[in-house]
RORODO-331465 format. One record per residue: residue in three letters; x, y, z of N, C-alpha, C in turn. Coordinates in Angstrom, 2 decimals. Example, Ala and Ser with C-alpha at 12.3 -4.5 7.8 and 13.67 -1.06 7.14 Angstrom:
<node><type>ALA</type><n_x>13.19</n_x><n_y>-5.69</n_y><n_z>7.80</n_z><ca_x>12.30</ca_x><ca_y>-4.50</ca_y><ca_z>7.80</ca_z><c_x>13.20</c_x><c_y>-3.30</c_y><c_z>7.80</c_z></node>
<node><type>SER</type><n_x>12.85</n_x><n_y>-2.25</n_y><n_z>7.08</n_z><ca_x>13.67</ca_x><ca_y>-1.06</ca_y><ca_z>7.14</ca_z><c_x>12.90</c_x><c_y>0.03</c_y><c_z>7.87</c_z></node>
REM end
This chain:
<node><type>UNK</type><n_x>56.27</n_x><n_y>-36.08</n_y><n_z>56.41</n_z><ca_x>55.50</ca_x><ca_y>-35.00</ca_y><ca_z>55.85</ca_z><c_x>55.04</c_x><c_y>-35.35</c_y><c_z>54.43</c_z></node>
<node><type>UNK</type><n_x>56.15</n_x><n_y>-36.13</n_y><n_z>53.78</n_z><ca_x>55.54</ca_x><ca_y>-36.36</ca_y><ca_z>52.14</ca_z><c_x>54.47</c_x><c_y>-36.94</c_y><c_z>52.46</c_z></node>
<node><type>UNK</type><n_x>54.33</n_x><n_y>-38.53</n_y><n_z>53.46</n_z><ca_x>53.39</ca_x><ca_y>-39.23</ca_y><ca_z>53.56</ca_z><c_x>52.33</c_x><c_y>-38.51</c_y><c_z>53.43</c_z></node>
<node><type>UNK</type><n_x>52.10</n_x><n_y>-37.72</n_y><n_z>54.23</n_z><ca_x>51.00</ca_x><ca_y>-36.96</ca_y><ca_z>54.67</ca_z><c_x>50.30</c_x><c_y>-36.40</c_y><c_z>53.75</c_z></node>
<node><type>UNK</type><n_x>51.02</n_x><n_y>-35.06</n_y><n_z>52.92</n_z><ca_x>50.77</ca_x><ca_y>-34.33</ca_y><ca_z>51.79</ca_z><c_x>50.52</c_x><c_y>-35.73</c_y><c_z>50.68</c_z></node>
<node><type>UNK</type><n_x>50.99</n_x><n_y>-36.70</n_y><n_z>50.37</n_z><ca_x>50.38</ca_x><ca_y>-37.62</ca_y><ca_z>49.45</ca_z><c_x>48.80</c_x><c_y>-38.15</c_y><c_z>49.99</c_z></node>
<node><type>UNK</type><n_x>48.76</n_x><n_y>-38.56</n_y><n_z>51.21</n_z><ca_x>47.62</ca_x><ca_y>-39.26</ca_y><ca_z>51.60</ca_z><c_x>46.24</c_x><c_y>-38.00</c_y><c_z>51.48</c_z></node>
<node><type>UNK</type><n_x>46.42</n_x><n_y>-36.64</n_y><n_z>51.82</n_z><ca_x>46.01</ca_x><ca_y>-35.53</ca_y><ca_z>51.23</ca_z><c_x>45.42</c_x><c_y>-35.69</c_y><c_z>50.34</c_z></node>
<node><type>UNK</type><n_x>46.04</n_x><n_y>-36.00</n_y><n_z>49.39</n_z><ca_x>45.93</ca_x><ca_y>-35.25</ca_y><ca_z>47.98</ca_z><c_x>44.89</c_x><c_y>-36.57</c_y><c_z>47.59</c_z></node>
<node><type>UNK</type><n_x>44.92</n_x><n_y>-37.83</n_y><n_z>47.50</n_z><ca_x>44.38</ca_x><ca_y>-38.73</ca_y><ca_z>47.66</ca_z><c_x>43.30</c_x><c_y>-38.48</c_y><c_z>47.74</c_z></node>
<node><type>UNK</type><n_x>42.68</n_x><n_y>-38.37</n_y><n_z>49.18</n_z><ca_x>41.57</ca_x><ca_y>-37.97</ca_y><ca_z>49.82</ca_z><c_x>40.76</c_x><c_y>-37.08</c_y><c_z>48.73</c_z></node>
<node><type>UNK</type><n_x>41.67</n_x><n_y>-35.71</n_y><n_z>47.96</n_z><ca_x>40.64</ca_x><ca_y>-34.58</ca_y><ca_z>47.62</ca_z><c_x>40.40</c_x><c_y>-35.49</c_y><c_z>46.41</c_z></node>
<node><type>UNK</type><n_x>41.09</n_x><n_y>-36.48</n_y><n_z>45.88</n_z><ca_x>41.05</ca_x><ca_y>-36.91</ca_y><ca_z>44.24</ca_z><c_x>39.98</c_x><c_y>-37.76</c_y><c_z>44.14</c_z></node>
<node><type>UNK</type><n_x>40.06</n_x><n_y>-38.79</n_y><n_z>45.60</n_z><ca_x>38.81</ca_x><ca_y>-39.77</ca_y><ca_z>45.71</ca_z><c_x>37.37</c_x><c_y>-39.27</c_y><c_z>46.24</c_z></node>
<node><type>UNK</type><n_x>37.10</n_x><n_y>-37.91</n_y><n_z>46.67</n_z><ca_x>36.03</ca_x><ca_y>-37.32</ca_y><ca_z>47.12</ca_z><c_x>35.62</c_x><c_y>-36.80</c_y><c_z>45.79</c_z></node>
<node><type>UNK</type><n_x>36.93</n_x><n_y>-36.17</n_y><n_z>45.14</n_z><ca_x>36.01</ca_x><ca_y>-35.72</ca_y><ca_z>43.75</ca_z><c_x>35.57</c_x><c_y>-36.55</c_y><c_z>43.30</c_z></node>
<node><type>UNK</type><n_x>36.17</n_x><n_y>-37.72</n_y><n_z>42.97</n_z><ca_x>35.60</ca_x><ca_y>-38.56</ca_y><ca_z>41.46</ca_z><c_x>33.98</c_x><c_y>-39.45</c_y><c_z>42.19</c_z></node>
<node><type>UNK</type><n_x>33.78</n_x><n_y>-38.94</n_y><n_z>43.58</n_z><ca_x>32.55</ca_x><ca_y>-39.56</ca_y><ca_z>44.30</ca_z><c_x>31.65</c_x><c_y>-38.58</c_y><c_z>43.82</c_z></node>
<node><type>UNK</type><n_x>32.18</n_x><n_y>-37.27</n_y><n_z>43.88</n_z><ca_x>31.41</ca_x><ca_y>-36.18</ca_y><ca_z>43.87</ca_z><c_x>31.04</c_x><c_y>-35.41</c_y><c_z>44.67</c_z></node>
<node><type>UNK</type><n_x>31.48</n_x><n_y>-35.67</n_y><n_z>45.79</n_z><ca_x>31.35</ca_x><ca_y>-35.11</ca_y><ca_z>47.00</ca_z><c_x>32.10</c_x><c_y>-33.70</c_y><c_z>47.42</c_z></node>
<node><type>UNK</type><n_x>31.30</n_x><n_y>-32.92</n_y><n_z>47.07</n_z><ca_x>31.92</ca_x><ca_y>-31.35</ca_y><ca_z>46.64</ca_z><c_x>32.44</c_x><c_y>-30.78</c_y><c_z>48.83</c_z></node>
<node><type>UNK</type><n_x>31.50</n_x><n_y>-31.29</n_y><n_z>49.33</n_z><ca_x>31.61</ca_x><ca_y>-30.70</ca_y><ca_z>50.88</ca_z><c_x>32.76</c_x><c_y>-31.52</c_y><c_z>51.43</c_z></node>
<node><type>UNK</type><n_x>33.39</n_x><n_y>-32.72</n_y><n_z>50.79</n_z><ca_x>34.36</ca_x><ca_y>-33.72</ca_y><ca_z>51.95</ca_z><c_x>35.76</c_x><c_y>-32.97</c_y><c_z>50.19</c_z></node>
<node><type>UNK</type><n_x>35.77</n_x><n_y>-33.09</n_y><n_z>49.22</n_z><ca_x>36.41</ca_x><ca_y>-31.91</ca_y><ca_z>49.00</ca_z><c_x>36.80</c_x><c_y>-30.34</c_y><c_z>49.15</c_z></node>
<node><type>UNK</type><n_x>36.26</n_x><n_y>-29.98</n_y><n_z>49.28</n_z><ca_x>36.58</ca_x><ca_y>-28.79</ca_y><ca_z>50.64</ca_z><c_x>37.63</c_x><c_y>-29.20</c_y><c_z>51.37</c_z></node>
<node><type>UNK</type><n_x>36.61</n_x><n_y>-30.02</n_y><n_z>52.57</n_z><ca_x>37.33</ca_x><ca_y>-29.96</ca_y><ca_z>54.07</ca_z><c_x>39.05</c_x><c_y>-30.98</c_y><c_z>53.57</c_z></node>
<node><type>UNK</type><n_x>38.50</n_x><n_y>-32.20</n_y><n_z>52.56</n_z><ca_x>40.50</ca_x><ca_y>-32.28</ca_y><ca_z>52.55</ca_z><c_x>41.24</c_x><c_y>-31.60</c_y><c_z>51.74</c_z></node>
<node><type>UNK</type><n_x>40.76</n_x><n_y>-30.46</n_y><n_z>51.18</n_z><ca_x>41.60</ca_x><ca_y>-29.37</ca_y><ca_z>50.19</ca_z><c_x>41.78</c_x><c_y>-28.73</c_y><c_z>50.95</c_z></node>
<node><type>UNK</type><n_x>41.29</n_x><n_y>-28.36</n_y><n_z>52.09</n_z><ca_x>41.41</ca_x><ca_y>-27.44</ca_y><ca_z>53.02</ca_z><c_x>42.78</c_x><c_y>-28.22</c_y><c_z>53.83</c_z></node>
<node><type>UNK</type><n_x>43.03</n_x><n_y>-29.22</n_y><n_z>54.31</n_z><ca_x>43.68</ca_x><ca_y>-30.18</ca_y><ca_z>54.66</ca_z><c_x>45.43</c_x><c_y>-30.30</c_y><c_z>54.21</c_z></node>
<node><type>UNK</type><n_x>44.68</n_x><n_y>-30.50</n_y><n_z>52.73</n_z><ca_x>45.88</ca_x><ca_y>-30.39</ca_y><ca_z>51.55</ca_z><c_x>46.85</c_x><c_y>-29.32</c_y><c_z>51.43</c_z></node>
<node><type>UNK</type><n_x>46.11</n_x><n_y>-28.11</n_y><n_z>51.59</n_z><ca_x>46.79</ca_x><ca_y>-26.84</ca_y><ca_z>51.48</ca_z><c_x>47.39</c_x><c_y>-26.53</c_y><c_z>52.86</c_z></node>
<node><type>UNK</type><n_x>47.15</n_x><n_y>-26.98</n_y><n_z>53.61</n_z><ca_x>47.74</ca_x><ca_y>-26.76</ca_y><ca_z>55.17</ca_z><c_x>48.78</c_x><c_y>-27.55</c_y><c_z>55.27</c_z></node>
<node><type>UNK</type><n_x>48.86</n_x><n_y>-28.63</n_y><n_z>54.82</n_z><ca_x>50.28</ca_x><ca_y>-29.45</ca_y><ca_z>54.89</ca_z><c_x>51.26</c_x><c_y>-29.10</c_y><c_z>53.68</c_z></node>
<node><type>UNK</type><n_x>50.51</n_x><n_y>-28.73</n_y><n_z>52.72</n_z><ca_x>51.40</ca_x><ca_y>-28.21</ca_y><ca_z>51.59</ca_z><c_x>52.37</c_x><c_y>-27.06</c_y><c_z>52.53</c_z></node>
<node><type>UNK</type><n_x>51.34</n_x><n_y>-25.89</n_y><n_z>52.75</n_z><ca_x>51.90</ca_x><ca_y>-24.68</ca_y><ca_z>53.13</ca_z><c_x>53.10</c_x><c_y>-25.52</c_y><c_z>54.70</c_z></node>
<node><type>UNK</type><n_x>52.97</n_x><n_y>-26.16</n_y><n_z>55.26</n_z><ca_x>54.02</ca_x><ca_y>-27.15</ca_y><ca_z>56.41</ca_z><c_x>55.27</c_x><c_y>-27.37</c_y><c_z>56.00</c_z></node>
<node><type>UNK</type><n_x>54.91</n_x><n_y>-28.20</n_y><n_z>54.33</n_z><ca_x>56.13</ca_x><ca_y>-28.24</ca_y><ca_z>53.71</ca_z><c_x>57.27</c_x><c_y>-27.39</c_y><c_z>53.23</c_z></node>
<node><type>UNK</type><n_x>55.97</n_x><n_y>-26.36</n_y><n_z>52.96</n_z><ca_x>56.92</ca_x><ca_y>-25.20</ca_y><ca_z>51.98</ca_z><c_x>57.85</c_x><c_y>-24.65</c_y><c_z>53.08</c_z></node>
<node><type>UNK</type><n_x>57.28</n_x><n_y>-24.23</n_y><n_z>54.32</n_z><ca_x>57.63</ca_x><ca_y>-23.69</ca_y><ca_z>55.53</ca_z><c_x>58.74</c_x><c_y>-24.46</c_y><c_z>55.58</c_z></node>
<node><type>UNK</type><n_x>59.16</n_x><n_y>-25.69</n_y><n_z>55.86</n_z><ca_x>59.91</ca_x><ca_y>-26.29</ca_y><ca_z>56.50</ca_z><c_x>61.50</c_x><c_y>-26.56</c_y><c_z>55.21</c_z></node>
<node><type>UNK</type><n_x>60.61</n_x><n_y>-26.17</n_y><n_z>54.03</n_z><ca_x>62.19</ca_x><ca_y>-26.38</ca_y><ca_z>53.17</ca_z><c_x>62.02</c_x><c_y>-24.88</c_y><c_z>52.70</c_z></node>
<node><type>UNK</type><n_x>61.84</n_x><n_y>-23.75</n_y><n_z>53.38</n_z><ca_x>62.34</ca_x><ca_y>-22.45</ca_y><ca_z>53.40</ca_z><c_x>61.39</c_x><c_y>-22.08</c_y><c_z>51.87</c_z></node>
<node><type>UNK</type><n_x>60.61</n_x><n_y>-22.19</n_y><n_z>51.60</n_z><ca_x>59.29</ca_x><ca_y>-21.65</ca_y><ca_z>50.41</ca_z><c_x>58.59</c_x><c_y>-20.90</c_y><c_z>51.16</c_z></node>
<node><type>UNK</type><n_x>58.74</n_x><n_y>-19.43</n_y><n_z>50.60</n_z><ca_x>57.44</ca_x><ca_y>-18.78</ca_y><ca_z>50.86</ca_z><c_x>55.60</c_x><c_y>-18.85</c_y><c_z>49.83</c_z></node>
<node><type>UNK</type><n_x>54.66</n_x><n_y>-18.85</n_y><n_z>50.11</n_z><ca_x>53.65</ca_x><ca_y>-18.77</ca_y><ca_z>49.47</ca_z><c_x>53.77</c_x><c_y>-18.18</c_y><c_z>47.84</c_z></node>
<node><type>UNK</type><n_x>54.47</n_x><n_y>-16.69</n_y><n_z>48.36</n_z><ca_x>54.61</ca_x><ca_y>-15.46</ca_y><ca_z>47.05</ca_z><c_x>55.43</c_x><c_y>-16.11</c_y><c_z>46.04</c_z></node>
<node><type>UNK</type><n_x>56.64</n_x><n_y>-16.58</n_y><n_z>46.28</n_z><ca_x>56.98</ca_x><ca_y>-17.18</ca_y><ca_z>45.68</ca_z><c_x>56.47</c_x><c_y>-18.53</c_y><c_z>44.79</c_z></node>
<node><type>UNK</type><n_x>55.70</n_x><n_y>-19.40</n_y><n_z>45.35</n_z><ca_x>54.92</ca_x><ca_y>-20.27</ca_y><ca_z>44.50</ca_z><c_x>54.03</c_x><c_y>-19.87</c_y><c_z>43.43</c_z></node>
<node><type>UNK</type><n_x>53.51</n_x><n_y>-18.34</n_y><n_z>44.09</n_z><ca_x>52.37</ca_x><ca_y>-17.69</ca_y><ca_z>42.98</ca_z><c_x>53.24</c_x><c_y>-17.33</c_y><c_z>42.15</c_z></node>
<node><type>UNK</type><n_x>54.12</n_x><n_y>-16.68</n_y><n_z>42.16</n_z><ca_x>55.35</ca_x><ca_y>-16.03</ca_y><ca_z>41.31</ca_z><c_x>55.29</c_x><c_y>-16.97</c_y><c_z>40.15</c_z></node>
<node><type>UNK</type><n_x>55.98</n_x><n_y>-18.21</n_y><n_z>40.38</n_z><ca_x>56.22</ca_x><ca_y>-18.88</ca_y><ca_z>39.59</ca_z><c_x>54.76</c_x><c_y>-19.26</c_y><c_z>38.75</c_z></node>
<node><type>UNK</type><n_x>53.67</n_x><n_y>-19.73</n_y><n_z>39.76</n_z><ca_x>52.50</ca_x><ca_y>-19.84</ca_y><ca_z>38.95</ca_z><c_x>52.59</c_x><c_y>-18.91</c_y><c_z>37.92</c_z></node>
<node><type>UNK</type><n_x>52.24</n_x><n_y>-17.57</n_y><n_z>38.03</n_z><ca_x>51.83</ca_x><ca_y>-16.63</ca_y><ca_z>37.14</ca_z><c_x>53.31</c_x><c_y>-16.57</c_y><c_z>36.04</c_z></node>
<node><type>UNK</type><n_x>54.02</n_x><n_y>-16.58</n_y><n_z>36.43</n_z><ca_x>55.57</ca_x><ca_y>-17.23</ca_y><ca_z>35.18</ca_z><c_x>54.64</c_x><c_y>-17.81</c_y><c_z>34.25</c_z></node>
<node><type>UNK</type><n_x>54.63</n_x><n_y>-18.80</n_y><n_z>34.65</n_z><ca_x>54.43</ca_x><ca_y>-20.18</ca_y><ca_z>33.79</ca_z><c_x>52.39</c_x><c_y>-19.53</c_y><c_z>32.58</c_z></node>
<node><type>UNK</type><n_x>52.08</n_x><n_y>-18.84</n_y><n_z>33.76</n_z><ca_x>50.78</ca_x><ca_y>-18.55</ca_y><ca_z>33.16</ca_z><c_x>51.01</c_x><c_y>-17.71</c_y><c_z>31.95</c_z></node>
<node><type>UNK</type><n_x>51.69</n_x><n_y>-16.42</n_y><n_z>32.48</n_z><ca_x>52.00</ca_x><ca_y>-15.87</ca_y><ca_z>31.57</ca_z><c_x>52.73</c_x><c_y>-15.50</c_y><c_z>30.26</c_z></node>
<node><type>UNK</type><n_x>53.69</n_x><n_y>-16.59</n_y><n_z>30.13</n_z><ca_x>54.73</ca_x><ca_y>-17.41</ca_y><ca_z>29.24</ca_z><c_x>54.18</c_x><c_y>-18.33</c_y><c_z>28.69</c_z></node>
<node><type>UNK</type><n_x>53.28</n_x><n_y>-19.25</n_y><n_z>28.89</n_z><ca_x>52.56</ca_x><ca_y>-20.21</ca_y><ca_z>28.25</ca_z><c_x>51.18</c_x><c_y>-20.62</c_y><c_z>28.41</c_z></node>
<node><type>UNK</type><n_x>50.22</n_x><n_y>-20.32</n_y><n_z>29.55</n_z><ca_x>49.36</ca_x><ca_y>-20.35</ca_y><ca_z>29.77</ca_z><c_x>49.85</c_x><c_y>-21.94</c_y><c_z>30.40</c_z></node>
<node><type>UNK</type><n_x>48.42</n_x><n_y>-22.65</n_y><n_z>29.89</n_z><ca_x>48.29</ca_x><ca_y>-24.22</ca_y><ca_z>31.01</ca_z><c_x>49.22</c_x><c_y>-25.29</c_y><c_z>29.89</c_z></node>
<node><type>UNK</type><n_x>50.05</n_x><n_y>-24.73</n_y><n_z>29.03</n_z><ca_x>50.94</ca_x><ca_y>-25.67</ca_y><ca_z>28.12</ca_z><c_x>52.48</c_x><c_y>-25.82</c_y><c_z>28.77</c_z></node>
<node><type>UNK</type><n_x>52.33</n_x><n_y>-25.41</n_y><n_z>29.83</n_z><ca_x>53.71</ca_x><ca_y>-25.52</ca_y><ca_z>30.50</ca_z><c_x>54.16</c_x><c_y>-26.79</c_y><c_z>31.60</c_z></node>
<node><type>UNK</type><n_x>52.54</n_x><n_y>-27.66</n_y><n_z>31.59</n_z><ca_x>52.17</ca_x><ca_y>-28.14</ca_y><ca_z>32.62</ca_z><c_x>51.78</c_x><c_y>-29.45</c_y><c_z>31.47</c_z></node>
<node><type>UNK</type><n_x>51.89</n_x><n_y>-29.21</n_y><n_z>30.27</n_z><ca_x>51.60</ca_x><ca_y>-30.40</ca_y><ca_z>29.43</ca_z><c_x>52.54</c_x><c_y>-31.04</c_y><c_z>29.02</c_z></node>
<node><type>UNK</type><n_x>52.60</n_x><n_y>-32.33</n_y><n_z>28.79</n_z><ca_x>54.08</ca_x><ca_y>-33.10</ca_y><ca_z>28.23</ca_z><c_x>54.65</c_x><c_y>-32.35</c_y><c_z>27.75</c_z></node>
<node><type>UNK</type><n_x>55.81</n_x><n_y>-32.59</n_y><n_z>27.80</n_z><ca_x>56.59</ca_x><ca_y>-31.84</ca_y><ca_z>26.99</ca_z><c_x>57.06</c_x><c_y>-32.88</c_y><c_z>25.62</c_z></node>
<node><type>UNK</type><n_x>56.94</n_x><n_y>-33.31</n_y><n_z>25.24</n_z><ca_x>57.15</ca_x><ca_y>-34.24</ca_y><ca_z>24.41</ca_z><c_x>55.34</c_x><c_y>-34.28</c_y><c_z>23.46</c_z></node>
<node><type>UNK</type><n_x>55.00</n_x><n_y>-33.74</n_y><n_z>22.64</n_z><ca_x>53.40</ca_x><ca_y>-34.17</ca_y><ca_z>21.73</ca_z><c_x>53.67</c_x><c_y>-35.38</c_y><c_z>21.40</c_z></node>
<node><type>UNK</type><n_x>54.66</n_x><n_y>-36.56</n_y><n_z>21.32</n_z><ca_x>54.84</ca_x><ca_y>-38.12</ca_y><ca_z>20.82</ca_z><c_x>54.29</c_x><c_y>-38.55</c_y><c_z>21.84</c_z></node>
<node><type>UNK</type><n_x>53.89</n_x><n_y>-38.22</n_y><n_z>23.12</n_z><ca_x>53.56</ca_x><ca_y>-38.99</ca_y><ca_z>24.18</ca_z><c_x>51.60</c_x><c_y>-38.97</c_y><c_z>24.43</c_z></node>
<node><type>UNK</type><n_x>51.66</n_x><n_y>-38.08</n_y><n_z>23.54</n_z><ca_x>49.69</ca_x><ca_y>-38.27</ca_y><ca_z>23.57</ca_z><c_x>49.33</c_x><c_y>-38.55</c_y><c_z>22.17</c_z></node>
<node><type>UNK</type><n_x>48.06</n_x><n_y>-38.95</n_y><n_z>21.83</n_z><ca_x>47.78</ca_x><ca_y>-39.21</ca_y><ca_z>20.51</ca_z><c_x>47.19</c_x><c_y>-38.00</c_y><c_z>19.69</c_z></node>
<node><type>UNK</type><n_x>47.42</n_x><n_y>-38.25</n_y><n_z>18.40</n_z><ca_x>46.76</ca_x><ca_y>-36.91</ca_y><ca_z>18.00</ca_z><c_x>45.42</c_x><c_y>-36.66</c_y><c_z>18.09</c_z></node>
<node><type>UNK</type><n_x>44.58</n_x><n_y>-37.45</n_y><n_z>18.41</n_z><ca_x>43.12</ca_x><ca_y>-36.60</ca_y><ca_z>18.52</ca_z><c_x>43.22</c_x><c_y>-35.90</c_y><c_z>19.92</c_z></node>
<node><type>UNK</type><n_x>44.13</n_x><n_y>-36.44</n_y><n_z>21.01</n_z><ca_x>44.04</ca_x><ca_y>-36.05</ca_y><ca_z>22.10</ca_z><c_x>44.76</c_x><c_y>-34.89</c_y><c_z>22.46</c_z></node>
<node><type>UNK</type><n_x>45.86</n_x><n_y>-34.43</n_y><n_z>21.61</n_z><ca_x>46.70</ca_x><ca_y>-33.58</ca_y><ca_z>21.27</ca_z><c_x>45.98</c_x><c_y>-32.41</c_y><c_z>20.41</c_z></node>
<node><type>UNK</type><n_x>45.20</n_x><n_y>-32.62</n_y><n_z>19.51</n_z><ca_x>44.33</ca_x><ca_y>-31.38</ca_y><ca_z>18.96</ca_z><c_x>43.57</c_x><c_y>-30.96</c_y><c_z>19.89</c_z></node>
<node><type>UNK</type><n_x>42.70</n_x><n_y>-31.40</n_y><n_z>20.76</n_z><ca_x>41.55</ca_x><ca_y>-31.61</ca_y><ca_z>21.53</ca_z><c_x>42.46</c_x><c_y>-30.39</c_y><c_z>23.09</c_z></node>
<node><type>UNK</type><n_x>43.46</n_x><n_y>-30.72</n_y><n_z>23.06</n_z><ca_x>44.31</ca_x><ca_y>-30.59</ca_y><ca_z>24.59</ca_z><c_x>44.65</c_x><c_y>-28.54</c_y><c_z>23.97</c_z></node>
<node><type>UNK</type><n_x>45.07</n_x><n_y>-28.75</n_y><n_z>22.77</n_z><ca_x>45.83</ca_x><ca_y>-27.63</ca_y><ca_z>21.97</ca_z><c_x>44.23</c_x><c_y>-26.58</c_y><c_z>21.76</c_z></node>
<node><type>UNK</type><n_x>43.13</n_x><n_y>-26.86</n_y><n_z>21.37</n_z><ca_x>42.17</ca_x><ca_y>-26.30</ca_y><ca_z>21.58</ca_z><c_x>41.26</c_x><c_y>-25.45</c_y><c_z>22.84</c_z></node>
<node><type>UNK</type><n_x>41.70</n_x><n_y>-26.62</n_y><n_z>23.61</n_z><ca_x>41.50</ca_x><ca_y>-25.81</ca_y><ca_z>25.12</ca_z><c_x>41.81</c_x><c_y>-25.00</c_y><c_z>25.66</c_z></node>
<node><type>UNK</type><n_x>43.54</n_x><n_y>-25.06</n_y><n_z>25.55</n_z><ca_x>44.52</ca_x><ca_y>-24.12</ca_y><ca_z>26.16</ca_z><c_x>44.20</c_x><c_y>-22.78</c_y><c_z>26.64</c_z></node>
<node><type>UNK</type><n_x>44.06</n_x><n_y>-21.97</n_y><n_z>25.59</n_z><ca_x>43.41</ca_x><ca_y>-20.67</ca_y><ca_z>25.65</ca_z><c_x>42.40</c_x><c_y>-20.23</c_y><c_z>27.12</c_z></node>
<node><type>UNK</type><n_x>41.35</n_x><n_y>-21.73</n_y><n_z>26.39</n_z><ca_x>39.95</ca_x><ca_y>-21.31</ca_y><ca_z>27.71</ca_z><c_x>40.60</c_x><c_y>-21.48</c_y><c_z>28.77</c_z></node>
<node><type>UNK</type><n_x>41.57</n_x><n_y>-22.46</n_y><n_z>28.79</n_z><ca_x>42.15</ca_x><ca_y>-22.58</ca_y><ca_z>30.26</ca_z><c_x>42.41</c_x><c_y>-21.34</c_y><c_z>31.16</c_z></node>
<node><type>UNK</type><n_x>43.16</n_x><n_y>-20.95</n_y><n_z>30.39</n_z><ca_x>44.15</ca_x><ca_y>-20.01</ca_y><ca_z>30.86</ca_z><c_x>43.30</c_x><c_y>-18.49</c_y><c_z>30.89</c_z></node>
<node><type>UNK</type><n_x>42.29</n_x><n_y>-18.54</n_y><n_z>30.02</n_z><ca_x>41.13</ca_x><ca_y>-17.40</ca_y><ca_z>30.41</ca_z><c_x>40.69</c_x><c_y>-17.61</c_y><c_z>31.90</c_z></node>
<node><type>UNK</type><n_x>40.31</n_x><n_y>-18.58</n_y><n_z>32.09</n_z><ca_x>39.45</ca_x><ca_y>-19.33</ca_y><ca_z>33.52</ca_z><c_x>40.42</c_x><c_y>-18.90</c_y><c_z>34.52</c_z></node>
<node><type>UNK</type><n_x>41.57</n_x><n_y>-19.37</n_y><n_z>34.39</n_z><ca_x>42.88</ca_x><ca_y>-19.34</ca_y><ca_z>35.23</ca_z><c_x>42.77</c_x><c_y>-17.88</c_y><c_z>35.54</c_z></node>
<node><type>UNK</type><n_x>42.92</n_x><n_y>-16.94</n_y><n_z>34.87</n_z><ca_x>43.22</ca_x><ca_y>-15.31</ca_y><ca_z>34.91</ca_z><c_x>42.36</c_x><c_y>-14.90</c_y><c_z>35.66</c_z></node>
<node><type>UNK</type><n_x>40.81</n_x><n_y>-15.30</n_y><n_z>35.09</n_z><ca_x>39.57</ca_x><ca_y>-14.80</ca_y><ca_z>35.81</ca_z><c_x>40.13</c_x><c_y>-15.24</c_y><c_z>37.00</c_z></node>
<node><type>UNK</type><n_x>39.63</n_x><n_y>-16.42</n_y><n_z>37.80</n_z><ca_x>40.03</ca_x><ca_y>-17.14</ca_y><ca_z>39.40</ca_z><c_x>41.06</c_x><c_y>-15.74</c_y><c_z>39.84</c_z></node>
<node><type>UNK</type><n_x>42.01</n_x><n_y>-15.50</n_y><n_z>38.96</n_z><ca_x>42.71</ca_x><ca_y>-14.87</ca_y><ca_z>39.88</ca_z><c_x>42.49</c_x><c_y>-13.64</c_y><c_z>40.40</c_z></node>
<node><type>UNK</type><n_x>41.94</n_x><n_y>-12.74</n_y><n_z>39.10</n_z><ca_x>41.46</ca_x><ca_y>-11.89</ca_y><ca_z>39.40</ca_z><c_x>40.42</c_x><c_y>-11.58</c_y><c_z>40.54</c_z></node>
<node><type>UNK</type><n_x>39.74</n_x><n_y>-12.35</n_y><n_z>40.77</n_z><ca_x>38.75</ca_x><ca_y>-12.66</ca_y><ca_z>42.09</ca_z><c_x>39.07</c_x><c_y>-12.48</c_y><c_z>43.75</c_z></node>
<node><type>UNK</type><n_x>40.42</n_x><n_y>-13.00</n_y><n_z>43.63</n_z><ca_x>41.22</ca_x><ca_y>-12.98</ca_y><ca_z>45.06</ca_z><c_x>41.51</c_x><c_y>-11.42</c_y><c_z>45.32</c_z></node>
REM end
């Protein structure tokens, strides 16, 4: 199953960076079906994954998901990352709100 969910994820990473917005879809569509296989099979419900998403959103926005260590990026890339945050996590809220 890991195989699988890795070779997945692959697929949606190398369709993006082609650009190919329609063969992203169909293996995100792919991706999320074996994800949701996994979760199933080591006892994860869905709600629970959002749960935690929105944790993490709401406690830190998209900085929870960033090194944890600032020695490990450089500082222009570290101001640049610390500037974003915010919009991120605006974008993030909106998306959700949508569902």
């Amino acid at each position: 199953m890991a195989k699988k969910l890795a070779e997945e994820a692959i697929e949606v990473v190398i369709d993006a960076v082609n650009g190919d917005s329609e063969a992203v879809i169909r293996e995100s569509a792919d991706l999320l079906y074996n994800l949701t296989v996994l979760w199933a099979s080591a006892g994860v419900r869905p709600e629970d994954v959002w749960r935690e998403m929105t944790r993490r959103e709401d406690m830190l926005g998209i900085a929870e998901k960033l090194p944890k260590s600032q020695m490990k990026l450089p500082k222009v890339a570290s101001s640049r990352v610390a500037a974003r945050r915010p919009i991120v996590a605006l974008e993030s809220r909106t998306a959700r709100k949508r569902h």
